[in-house]
C-alpha positions as CSV (number, residue, x, y, z in Angstrom):
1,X,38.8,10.2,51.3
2,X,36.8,7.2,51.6
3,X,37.1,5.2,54.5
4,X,38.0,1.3,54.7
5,X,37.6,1.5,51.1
6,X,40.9,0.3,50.1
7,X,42.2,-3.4,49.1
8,X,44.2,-3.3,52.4
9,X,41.3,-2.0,54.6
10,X,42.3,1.6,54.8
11,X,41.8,5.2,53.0
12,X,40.4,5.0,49.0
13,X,41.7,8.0,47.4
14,X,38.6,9.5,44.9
15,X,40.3,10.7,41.5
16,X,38.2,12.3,39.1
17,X,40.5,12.4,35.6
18,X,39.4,15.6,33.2
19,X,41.4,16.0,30.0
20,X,39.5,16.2,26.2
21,X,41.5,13.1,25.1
22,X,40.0,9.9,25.8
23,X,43.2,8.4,25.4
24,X,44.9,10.2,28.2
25,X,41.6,10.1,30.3
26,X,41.9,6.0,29.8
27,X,45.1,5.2,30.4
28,X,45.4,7.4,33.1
29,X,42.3,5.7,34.8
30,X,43.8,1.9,34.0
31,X,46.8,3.1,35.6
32,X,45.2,4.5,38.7
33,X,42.2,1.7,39.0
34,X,45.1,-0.7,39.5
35,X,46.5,0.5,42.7
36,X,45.2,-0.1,46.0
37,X,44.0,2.7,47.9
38,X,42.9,4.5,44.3
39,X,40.1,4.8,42.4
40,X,38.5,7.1,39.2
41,X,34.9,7.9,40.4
42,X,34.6,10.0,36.6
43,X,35.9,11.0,34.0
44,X,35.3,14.6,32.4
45,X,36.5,16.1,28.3
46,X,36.1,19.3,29.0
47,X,36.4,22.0,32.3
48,X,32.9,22.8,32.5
49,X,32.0,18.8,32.8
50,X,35.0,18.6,35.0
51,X,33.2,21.2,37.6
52,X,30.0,19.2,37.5
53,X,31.7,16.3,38.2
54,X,33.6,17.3,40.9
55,X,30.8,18.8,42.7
56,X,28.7,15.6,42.0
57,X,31.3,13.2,42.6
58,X,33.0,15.1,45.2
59,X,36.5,13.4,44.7
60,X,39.9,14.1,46.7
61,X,42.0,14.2,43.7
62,X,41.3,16.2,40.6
63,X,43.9,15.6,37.0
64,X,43.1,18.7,35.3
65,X,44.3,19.0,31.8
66,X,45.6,22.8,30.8
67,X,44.1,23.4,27.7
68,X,40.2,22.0,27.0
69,X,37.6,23.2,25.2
70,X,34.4,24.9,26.3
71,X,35.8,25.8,29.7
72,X,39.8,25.6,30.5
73,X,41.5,23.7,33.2
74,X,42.4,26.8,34.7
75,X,39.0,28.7,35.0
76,X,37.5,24.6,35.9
77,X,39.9,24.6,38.9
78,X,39.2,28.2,40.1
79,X,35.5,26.9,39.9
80,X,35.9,24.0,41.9
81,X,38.2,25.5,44.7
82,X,36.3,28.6,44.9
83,X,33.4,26.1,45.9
84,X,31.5,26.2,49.2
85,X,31.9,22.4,49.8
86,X,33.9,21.9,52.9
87,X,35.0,18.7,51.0
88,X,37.1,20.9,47.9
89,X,39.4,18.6,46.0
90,X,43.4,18.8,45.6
91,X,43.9,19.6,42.1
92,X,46.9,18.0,39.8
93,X,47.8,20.0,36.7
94,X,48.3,18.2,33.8
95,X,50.8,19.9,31.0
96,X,52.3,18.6,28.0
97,X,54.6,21.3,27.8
98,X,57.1,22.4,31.0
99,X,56.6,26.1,30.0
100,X,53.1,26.2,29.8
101,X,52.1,29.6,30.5
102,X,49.3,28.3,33.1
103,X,51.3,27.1,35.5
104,X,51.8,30.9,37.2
105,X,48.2,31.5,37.4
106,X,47.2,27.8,38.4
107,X,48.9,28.2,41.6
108,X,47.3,30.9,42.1
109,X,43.5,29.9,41.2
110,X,44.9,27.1,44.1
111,X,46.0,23.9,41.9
112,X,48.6,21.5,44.5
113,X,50.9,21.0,41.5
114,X,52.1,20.2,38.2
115,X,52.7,17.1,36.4
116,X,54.0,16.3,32.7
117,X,51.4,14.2,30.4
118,X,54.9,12.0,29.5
119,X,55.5,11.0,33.4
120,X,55.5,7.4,33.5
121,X,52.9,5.3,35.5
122,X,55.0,5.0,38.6
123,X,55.4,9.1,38.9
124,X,51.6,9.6,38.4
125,X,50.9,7.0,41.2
126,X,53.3,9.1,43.2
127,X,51.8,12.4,42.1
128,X,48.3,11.7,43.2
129,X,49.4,10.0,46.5
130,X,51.7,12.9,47.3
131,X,49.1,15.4,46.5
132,X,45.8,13.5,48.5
133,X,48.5,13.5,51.2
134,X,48.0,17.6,51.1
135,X,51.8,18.3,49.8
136,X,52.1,20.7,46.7
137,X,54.1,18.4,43.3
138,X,56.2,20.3,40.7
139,X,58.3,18.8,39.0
140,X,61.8,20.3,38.9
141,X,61.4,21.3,35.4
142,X,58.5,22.8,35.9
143,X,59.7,24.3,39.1
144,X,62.8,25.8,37.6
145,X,61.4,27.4,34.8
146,X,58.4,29.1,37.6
147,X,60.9,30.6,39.0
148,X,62.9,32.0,36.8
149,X,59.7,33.5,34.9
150,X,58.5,35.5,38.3
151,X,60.5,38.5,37.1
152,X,58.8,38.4,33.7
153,X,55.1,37.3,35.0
154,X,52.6,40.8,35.6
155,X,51.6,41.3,38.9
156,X,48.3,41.3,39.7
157,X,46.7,42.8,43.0
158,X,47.5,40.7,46.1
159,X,45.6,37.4,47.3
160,X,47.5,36.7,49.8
161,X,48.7,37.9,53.2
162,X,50.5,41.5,52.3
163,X,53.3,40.5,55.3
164,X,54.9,38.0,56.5
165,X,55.2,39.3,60.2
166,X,53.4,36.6,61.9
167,X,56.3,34.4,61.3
168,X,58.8,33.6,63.3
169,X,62.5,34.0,62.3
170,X,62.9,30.0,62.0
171,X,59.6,29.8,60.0
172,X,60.7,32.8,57.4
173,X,63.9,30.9,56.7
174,X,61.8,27.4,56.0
175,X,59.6,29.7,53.7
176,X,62.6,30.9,52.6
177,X,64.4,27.3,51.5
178,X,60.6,26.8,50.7
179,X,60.6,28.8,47.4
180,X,63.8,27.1,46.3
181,X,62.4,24.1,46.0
182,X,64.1,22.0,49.0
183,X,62.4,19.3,50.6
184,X,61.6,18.8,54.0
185,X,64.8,16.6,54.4
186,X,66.9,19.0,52.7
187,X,65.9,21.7,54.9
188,X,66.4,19.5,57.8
189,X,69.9,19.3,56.7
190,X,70.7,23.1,56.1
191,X,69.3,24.3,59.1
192,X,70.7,21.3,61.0
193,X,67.0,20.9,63.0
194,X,65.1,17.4,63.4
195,X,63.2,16.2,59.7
196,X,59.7,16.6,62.3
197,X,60.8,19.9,63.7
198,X,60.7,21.3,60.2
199,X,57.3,19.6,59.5
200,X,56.2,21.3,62.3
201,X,57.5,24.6,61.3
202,X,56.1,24.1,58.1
203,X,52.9,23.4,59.0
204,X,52.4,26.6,61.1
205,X,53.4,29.1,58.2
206,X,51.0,27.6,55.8
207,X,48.3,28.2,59.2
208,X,49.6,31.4,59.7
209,X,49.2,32.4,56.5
210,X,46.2,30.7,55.7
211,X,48.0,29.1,52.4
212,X,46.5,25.9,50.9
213,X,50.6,23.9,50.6
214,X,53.6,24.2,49.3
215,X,53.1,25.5,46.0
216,X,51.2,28.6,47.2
217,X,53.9,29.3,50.2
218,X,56.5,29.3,46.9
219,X,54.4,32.1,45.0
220,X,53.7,34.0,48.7
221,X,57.4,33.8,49.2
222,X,58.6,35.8,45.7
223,X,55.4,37.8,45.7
224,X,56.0,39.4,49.0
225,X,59.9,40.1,47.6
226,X,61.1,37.6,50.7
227,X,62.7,35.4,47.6
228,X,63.8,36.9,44.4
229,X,64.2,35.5,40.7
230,X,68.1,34.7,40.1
231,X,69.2,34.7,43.9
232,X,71.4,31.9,44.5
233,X,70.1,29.4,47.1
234,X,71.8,26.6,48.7
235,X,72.8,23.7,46.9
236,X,70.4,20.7,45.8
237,X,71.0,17.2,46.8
238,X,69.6,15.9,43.4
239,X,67.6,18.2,41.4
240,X,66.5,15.9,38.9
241,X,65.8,13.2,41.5
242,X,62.1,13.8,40.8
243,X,59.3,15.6,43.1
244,X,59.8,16.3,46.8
245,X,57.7,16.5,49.5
């Protein structure tokens, strides 16, 4: 991010919009150019422009459209986080549909989340902001419908960590309320432990096991069995409340 850049003196946040519409592509950058602290440095149609771009233009926040031609969002954001730079981008998935059968190997290729082309302008300002923060967005729909399709998706060989011994008891039950989509508040609340003691905790098992955010600690966590599709977990606040940090 870009210091001192903003309209109130601090961070600018550097989004780079790629999707083959140019309708989508502009009104996503009028919405995003209107907010303090945000800005669209480019604006890509298709993957293979989007990697350019983002190695050019070296931006903190990346919309990647699913499906575009020449090169697809997914292979674009395995490019781009498979990059040298230090500086690698958070990328935002964008999907028209909820079951889009991307989303299972986005995680995996890295992307911090997923966000419906029909959000409205105040959940895309959110999106990006949560994600430059470094926290993984799903939305619920999207989140549900991940999870229940983990018995059904093929298992490829392992990219991440084959145990999850280095964790602690307390930090395999946050993992564990991780992957069913609870927020940090919400797993304050089960566990009955400060809201900055489970940041904390948090924090350590995505160090420990070298995981990028959220997202990738939920696919860890029903890849390495610790969670499994169907088993009952404790009870939402508000599902449908909208994305959680």
């Amino acid at each position: 991010m870009t210091a001192n850049g903003g309209a109130d003196g601090g961070v600018t946040t550097r989004c780079l919009i790629a999707d083959d519409q140019a309708m989508v592509r502009e009104g996503f950058a009028a919405v995003l150019d209107s907010q303090p602290g945000l800005l669209v440095v480019g604006q890509a149609a298709d993957g293979a422009d989007a990697v350019r771009q983002a190695r050019q233009l070296e931006p903190d926040v990346v919309l990647m459209d699913v499906r575009m031609p020449v090169m697809d969002g997914l292979q674009a954001t395995r490019q781009i986080l498979n990059s040298a730079s230090p500086a690698r981008p958070r990328v935002l998935m964008l999907t028209t549909f909820d079951l889009d059968e991307y989303v299972y190997k986005a995680l995996r290729a890295g992307a911090s989340g997923f966000m419906l082309k029909d959000a409205t302008a105040a959940e895309l300002i959110h999106a990006v902001r949560v994600v430059a923060a470094g926290d993984a967005l799903l939305a619920p729909s999207v989140t549900r419908r991940l999870i229940a399709d983990f018995a059904r998706q093929p298992r490829p060989g392992p990219e991440f960590p084959p145990t999850l011994a280095a964790l602690t008891q307390r930090e395999t039950e946050v993992l564990r309320l991780i992957a069913h989509g609870l927020s940090n508040t919400e797993i304050s609340s089960t566990l009955v432990i400060a809201e900055q003691t489970t940041k904390t905790h948090v924090g350590r098992i995505l160090a420990k096991l070298n995981l990028r955010d959220r997202a990738q600690a939920v696919v860890l966590a029903y890849e390495t069995g610790l969670v499994t599709p169907g088993e009952s977990g404790p009870a939402r606040t508000n599902l449908d409340a909208g994305p959680h940090s």
